[in-house]
MARSEKE-29081 format. One line per 4 residues: their letters; for each residue x, y, z of C-alpha. Coordinates in steps of 0.02 Angstrom, whole numbers. Each point is the difference from the previous one (the first is absolute). Example, Ala and Ser with C-alpha at 12.3 -4.5 7.8 and 13.67 -1.06 7.14 Angstrom:
2
AS) 615,-225,390 ~ 69,172,-33
This chain:
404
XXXX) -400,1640,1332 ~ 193,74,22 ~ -66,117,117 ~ -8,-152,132
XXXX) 149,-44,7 ~ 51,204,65 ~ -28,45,153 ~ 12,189,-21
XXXX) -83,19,-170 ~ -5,182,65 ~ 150,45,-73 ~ -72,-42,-178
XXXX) -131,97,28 ~ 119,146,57 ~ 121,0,-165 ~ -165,-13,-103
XXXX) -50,143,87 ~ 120,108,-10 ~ 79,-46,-175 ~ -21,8,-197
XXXX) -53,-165,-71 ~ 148,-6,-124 ~ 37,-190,79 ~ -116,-140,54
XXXX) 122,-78,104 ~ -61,-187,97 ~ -47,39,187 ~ 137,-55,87
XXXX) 95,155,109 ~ 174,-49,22 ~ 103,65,147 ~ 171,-86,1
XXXX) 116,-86,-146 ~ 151,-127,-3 ~ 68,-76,-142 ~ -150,-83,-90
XXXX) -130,6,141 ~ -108,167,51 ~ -102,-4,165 ~ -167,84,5
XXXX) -57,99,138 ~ -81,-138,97 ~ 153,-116,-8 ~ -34,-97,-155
XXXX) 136,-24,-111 ~ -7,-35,-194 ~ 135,-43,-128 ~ 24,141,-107
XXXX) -16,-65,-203 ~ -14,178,-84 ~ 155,94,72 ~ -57,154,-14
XXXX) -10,-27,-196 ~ 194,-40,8 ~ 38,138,102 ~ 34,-127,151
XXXX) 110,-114,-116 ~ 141,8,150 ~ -155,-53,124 ~ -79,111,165
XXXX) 141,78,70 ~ 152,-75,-59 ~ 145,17,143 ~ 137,80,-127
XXXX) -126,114,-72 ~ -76,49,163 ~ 181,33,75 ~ 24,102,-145
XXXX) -146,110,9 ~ 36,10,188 ~ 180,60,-21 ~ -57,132,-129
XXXX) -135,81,94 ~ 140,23,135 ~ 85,111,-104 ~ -79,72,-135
XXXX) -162,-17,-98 ~ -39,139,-152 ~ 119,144,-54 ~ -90,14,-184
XXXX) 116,-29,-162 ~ 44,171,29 ~ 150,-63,103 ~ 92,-172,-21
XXXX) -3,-132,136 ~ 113,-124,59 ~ -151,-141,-29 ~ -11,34,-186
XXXX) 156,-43,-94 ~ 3,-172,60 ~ -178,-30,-43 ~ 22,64,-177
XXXX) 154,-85,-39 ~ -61,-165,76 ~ -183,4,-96 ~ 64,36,-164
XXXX) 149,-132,19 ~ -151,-131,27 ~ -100,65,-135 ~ 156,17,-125
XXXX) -17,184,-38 ~ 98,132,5 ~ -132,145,116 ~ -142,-31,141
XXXX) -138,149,17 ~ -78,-43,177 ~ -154,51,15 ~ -160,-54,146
XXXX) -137,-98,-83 ~ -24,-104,-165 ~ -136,103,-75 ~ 156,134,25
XXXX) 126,-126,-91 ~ -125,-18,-152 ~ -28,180,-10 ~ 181,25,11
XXXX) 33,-127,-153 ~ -124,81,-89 ~ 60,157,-6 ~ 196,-79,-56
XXXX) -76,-86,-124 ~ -64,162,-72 ~ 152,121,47 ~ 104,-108,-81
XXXX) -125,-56,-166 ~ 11,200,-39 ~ 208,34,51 ~ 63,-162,-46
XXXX) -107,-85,-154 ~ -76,141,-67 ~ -190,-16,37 ~ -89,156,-64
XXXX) -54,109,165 ~ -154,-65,79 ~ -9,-145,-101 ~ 70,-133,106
XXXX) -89,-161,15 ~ 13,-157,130 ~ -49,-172,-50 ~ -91,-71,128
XXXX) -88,-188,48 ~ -185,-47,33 ~ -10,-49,179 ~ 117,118,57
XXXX) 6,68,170 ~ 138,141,22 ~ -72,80,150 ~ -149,149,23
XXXX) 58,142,-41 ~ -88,119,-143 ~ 127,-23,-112 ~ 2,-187,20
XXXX) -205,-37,24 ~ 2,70,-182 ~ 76,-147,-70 ~ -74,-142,115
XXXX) -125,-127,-75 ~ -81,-24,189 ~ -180,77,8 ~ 31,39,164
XXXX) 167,77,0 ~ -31,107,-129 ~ -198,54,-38 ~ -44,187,36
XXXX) 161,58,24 ~ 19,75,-152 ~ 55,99,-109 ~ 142,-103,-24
XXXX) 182,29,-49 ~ 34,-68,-183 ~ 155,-72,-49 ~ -29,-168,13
XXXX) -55,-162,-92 ~ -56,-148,58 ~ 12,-155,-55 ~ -25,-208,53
XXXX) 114,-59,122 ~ 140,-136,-70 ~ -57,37,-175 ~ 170,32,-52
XXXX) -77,52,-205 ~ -113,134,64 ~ 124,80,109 ~ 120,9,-164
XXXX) -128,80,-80 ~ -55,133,115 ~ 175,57,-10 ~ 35,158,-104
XXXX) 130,141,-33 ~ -72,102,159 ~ -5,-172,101 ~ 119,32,157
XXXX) -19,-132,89 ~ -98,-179,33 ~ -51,0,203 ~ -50,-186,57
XXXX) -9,-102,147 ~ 102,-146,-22 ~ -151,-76,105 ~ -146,83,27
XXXX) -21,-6,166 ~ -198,86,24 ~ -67,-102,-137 ~ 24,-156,81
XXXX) 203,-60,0 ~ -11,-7,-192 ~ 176,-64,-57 ~ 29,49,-200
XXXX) 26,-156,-119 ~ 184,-62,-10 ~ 94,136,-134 ~ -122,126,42
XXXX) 116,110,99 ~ 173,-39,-129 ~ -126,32,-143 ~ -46,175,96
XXXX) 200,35,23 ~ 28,-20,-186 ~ -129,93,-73 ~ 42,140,98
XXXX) 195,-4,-38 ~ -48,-29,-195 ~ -135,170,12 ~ 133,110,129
XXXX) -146,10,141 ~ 20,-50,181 ~ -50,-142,97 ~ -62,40,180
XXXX) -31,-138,109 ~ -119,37,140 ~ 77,-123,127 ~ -90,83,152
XXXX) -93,-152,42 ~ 88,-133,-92 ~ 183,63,47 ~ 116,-25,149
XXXX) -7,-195,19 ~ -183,-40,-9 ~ 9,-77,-148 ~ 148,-118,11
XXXX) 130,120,-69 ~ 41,169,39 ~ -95,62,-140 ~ -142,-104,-73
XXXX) 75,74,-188 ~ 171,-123,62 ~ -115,-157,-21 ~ 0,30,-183
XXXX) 195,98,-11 ~ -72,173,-45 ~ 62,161,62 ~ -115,148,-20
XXXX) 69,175,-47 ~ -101,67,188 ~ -57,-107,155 ~ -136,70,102
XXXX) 7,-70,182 ~ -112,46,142 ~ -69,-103,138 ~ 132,-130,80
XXXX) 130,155,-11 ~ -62,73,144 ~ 10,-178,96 ~ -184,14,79
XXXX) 64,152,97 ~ 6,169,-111 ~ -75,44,-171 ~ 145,-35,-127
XXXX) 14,21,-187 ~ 131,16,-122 ~ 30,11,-211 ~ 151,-79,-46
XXXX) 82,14,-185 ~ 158,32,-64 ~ 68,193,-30 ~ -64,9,-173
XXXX) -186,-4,47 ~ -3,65,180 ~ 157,133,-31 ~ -143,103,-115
XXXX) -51,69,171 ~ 71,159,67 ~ -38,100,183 ~ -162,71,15
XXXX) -80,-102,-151 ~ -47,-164,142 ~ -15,-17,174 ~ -57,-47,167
XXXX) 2,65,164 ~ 2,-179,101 ~ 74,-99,-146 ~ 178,-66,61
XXXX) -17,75,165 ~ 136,-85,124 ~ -134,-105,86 ~ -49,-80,-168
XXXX) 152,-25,-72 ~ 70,-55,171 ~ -133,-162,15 ~ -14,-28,-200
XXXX) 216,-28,2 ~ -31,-118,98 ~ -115,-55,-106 ~ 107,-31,-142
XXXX) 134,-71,118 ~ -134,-144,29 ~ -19,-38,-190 ~ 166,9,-31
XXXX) 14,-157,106 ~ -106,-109,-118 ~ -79,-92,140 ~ -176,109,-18
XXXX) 14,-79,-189 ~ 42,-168,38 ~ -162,7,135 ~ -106,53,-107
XXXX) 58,-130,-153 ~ -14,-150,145 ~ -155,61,69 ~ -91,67,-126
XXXX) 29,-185,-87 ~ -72,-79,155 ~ -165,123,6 ~ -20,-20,-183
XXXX) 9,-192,10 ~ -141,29,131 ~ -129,127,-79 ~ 37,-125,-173
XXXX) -78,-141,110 ~ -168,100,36 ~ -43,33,-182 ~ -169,-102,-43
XXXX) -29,-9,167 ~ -71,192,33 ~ 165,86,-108 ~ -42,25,-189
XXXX) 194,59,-25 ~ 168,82,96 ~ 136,107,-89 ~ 135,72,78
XXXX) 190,-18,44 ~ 112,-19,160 ~ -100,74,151 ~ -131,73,-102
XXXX) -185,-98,-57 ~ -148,36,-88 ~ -155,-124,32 ~ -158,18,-100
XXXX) -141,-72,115 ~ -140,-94,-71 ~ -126,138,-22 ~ -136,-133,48
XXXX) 58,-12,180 ~ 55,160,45 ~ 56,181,-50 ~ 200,29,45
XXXX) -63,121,143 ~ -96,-129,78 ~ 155,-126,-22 ~ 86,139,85
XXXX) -109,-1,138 ~ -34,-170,40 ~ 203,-26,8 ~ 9,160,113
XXXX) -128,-107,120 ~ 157,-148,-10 ~ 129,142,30 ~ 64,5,-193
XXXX) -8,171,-57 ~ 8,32,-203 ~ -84,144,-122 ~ -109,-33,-140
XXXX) -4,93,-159 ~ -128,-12,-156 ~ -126,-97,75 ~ 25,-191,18
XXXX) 201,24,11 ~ 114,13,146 ~ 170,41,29 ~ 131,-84,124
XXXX) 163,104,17 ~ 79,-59,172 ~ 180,72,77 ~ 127,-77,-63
XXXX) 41,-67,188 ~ -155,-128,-16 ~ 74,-160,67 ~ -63,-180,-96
XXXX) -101,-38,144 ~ -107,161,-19 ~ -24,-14,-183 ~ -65,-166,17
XXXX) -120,72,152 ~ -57,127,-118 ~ -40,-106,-157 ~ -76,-130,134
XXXX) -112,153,42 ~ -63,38,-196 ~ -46,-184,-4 ~ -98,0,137
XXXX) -91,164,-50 ~ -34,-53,-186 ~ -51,-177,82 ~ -137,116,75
């Protein structure tokens, strides 16, 4: 079926070829990118609703970012942390002024950000509260989705993401998402810390009930154990706010950010907490060889520089109002239910008409490209550049395909 609309489905065939099947990606092969729009390689151009999972919050090649990345490569790309750069004060300094904390540890990826937390959380549960060695323990939610690594696999829910990949690092407990009693009590005197997504991005845009978050911030104040927000998807603007946890007034001991940091352009991660959790690190104990190398921090300062404007906010509070109002208007007419916040959607598709991969589809044939996830549910994440006009286009597009 997609495969008509392509006329060089040899490509496809080429990637499949020649690569692991770790993704199942839609067959589309894009060539070129500008602010919401990619262009495949015959021409055909399709608005982009999944961002590269929030990565592309700033849209395809934004013009300050681009400038910035150009600039850099000029001049100077990698040293290592064994030497300082002139890119990496200003980066720190401007990151943890927007998260409120004191230190930043840049680091590449957000798998790399989680791992990082983790191993905080620990260090300082054993130097700092008194955890018994090798006893530490991480409260964790149902639903998660952290990233892949070994480490983090062990405490995913997700068949997928985590069968035979065992054995599996212990350490952690899980328990339901937004159920605010059985997180309390999961907590105990080698608890170090409660790791959440304020929205859980994977598992379909789920957004916690109202208190959820505060309830999380108190119980963990009241039992001395830190609150990590993993804002890697939900973070940077996408959600409204800065920080999705700002929606509610919380501020978590750590943010994990990832994805929009790099601005579409480099891999960019950081851990950001004040000097009583983060200063438990000393040299040699954490590192990485490309983490707040001059490129990176070059493009992700001006990152921050963006956010610090409020106007990615604001567009994503006026849009995200505007696409909600939309998706709202499909539901009994092909969409069972949509979550979300700002910029960010989850749809649950009638399972009767059509699986969220072949939703995904059929709006790739009208140009609309989105990701599915757990079956009958899809996910819409567009740049935060989307204009009115296109949001509109795109909704008009799910109508049509659920109209069949």
């Amino acid at each position: 079926m997609i495969d008509d609309m392509l006329r060089t489905p040899e490509a496809i065939r080429d990637a499949e070829r020649w690569t692991a099947h770790n993704y199942h990606p839609l067959p589309v092969v894009v060539s070129s990118a500008e602010g919401s729009w990619l262009t495949d390689v015959d021409g055909r151009r399709y608005l982009d609703c999944l961002a590269g999972y929030s990565a592309l919050n700033f849209g395809h090649r934004h013009p300050t970012l681009i400038a910035a990345a150009h600039a850099q490569l000029d001049r100077l790309t990698l040293t290592s942390r064994a030497f300082i750069h002139d890119q990496f004060a200003d980066f720190c300094r401007e990151l943890a002024e927007l998260c409120r904390k004191d230190l930043v540890l840049p680091m590449n990826t957000g798998a790399e950000a989680v791992e990082t937390g983790i191993k905080v959380a620990r260090k300082w549960g054993y130097q700092v509260k008194g955890v018994a060695p090798g006893q530490a323990n991480i409260v964790v939610a149902e639903g998660n989705f952290h990233g892949r690594t070994t480490t983090i696999v062990s405490f995913s829910t997700d068949p997928d993401a985590r069968a035979d990949f065992g054995p599996y690092t212990p350490g952690f407990t899980v328990v339901p998402y937004g159920d605010l009693a059985a997180l309390a009590a999961a907590i105990d005197e080698n608890t170090v810390a409660v790791l959440l997504e304020p929205i859980q991005g994977e598992q379909g845009v789920v957004v916690p009930p109202e208190g959820y978050l505060p309830g999380v911030r108190r119980v963990c104040t009241e039992r001395n154990v830190l609150f990590i927000a993993d804002e890697i998807q939900s973070g940077l603007g996408r959600t409204g706010d800065t920080f999705a946890c700002d929606h509610e007034g919380v501020t978590p001991d750590m943010y994990l950010l990832g994805k929009a940091l790099g601005g579409g352009i480099v891999p960019v991660s950081a851990v950001a907490a004040n000097v009583d959790v983060l200063g438990v690190l000393r040299p040699g104990q954490h590192g990485s060889t490309f983490g707040g190398n001059p490129l990176a921090c070059a493009v992700a300062t001006e990152v921050v520089r963006l956010l610090a404007t409020g106007e990615f906010q604001r567009r994503s509070t006026e849009l995200g109002a505007r696409l909600h109002a939309g998706l709202r208007s499909l539901v009994g007419r092909g969409l069972l239910a949509v979550r979300g916040r700002g910029l960010w959607a989850g749809l649950d598709i009638d399972p009767t008409l059509m699986s969220g991969r072949e939703a995904c589809e059929r709006l790739a044939e009208r140009g609309v490209l989105a990701k599915d996830t757990h079956g009958a549910t899809i996910r819409l994440a567009p740049p935060l550049v989307i204009t009115e006009e296109e949001i509109d286009h795109a909704v008009a597009q799910l109508a049509a395909v659920l109209a069949g």
